[in-house]
N, C-alpha and C positions, 0 to 999 in steps of 0.2 A: 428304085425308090425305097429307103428306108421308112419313111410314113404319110400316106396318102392324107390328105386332110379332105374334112368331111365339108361338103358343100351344106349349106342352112333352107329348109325351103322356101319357095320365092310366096310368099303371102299375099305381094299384091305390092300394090309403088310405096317406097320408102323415102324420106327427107335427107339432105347430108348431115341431118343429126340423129337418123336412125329414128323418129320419132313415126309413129304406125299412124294408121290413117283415122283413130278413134277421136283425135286432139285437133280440134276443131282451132280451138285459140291459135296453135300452133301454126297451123296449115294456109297462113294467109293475113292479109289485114282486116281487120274489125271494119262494120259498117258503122262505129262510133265513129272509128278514130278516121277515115275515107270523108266522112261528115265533116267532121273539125279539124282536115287538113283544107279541104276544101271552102271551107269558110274563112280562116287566115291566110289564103294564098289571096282570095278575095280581098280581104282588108290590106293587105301589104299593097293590093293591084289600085284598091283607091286613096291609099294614104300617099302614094307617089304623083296621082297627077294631081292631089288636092297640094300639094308642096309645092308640085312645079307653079300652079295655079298662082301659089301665096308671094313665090321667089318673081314670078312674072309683074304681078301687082304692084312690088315691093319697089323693081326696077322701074317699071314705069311710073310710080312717082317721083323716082330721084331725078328723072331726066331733064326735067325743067331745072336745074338746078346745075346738071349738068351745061346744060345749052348754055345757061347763063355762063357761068366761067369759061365758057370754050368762045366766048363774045357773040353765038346767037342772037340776034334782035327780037326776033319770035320764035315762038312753039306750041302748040299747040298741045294742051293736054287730051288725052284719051278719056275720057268717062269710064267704069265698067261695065257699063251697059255696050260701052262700041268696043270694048273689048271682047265681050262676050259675044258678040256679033247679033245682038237684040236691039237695035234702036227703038224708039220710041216712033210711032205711025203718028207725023200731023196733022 
């Protein structure tokens, strides 16, 4: 071998950016941002069934309208309350 190359000493665990283990920011994710990831996975989680909720509503009003053109004689609409499955105790 023409020139041996000099091993570096092992200091301790290093990053694939070489960054030393002093760099806290570095070394992981923020208990900010852990917070306000998990807060918008939250809202994304209730903005979806409050949609489906609104597209559900939206649908069961048209029905009666529906029925009618399809020459239904009756139909019965749903209240929200017996959609939501809350009736009212008489």
């Amino acid at each position: 071998m023409t020139g041996a190359m000099k091993l570096q000493p092992d200091d301790g665990p290093r990053s694939s950016l070489s960054i030393g283990p002093g760099f806290r920011r570095c070394s992981g994710i923020s208990p900010e941002f852990a917070m306000r990831f998990a807060e918008g996975i939250g809202k994304l989680a209730r903005n979806m069934s409050g949609d489906c909720r609104k597209k559900n509503i939206g649908l069961t009003a048209r029905m009666p309208e529906v029925a009618g053109l399809a020459g239904v004689k009756y139909f019965r609409q749903l209240t929200h309350l017996e959609l939501a499955g809350k009736l009212p105790i008489p």
